[in-house]
N, C-alpha and C positions, 0 to 999 in steps of 0.2 A: 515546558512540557505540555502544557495547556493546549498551546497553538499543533503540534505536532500528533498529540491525542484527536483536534478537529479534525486535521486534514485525514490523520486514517481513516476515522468513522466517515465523514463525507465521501473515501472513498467505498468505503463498504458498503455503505447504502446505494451508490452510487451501482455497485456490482448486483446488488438485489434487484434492483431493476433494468439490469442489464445495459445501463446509458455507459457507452464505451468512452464515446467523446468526455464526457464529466470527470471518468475514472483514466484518460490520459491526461485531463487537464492536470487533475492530483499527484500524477506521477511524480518521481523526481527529473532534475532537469539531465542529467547523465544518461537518466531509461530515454525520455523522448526526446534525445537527441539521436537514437542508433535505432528508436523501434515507430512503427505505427502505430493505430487505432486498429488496423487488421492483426498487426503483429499483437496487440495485446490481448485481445480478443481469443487470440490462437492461443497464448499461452493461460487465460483464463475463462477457457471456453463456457464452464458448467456454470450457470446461476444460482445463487448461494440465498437459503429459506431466510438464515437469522445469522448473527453469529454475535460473539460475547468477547469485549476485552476483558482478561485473566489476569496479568502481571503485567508491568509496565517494570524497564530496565533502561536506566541512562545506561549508554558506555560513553559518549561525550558529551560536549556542548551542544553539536551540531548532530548527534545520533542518539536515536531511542529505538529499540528492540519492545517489542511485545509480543506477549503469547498470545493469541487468540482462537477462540474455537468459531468454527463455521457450519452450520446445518446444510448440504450438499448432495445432492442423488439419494436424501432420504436418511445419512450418516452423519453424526456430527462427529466433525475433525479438527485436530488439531495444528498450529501448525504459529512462525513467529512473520513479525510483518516488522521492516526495517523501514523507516520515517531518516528523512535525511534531509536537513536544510543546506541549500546550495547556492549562490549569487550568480553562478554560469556551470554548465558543465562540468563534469572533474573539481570544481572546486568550493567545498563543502567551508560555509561561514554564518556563524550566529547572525550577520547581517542579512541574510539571503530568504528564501522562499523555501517551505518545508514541504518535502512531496515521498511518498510513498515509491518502495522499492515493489514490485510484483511479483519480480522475480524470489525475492523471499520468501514471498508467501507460496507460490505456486508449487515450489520443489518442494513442498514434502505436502501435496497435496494429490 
């Protein structure tokens, strides 16, 4: 959980300063396989003041769920961010690299 908790917050911060390239590195390998650095940008346009991890939930080995709140246009929101270690594309293994889902976060924001 440790490693999978870094890479969210690297990406979060990552989103506060608005570095897109930093915040697709962290992606998971499934997102930057089918998106850009425009594409992600487009789906996380607003730059975010603060935000706060809430709860932290295994549902695997290879997935953690968090709730997290975010300070954005002035509101703080809520919303879950899905962490997902992967060794290639589509294929999610404790062996593999843990990268952040965006799209998780994005929809219901």
């Amino acid at each position: 959980m440790e490693k999978a908790t870094e890479t969210l917050k690297s990406f979060l911060d990552a989103w506060k300063l608005q570095d897109y390239e930093k915040m697709h590195t962290l992606c998971q390998k499934t997102f930057k396989v089918g998106h850009t650095k425009n594409q992600l940008k487009a789906i996380m346009p607003n730059r975010i003041k603060s935000f706060k991890l809430i709860k932290t939930e295994k549902s695997t080995e290879v997935v953690y769920d968090f709730d997290i709140s975010v300070r954005i246009e002035g509101k703080s929101k809520k919303s879950m961010a899905r962490v997902i270690c992967e060794t290639e594309p589509f294929k999610p293994s404790i062996d593999g690299e843990w990268g952040v889902n965006p799209l998780s976060i994005s929809r219901s924001l």
